[in-house]
N, C-alpha and C positions, 0 to 999 in steps of 0.2 A: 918327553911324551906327556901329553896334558889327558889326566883321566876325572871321571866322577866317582864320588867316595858316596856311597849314603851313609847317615847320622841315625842314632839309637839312642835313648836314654839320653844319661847326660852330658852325651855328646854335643846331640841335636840341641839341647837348654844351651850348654856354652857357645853354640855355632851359631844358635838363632835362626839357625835354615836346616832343609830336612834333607841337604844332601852341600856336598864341595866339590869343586873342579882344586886342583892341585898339578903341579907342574913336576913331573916325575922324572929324575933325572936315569940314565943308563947304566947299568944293566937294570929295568925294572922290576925290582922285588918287592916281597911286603916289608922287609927291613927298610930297603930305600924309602918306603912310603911312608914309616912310620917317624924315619927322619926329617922327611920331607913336611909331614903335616905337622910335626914341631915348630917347624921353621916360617913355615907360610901361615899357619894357625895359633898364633902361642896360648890362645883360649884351651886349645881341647891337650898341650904338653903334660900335667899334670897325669893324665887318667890315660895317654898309649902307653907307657909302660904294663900295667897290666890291661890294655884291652885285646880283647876277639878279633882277629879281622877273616871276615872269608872271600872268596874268590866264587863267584856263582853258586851260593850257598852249601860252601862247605869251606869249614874251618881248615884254616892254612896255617903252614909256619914262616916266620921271617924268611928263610930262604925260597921260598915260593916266587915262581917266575909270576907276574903281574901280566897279562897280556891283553892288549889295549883294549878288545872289545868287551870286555870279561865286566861283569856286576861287583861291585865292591864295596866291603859293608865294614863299618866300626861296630862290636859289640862291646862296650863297655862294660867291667865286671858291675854287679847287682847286690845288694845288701836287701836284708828284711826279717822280716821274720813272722 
């Protein structure tokens, strides 16, 4: 299943674009996806261990079923102060 990811932060800097198609393999979850975008992305691998992802804006967890028409977002954790 081929879905759109949109990019945040320093996703989007390492991706260079404001959103990724990625090729989702079965059963789609955000676990799958976050393996997935390792694999097809090795720019943004570093920073999905601790990122955010939500599902039509609201924060999900790994086991979250992905379903195809659904909004899909990277939040990358934020430093500052």
């Amino acid at each position: 299943m081929k879905i759109t990811v949109k990019l945040f932060a320093v996703a989007r800097q390492r991706a260079g674009c404001e959103a990724i198609e990625v090729e989702l393999p079965e059963p789609p979850t955000v676990g799958n996806l976050r393996v997935a975008l390792a694999e097809q992305h090795p720019s943004l691998a570093n920073i999905l261990p601790h990122a955010r992802f939500a599902i039509d804006s609201e924060y999900t967890s790994d086991q979250a079923v992905v379903p195809q028409s659904a909004e899909i977002a990277i939040i990358p954790p934020v430093s500052g102060g």
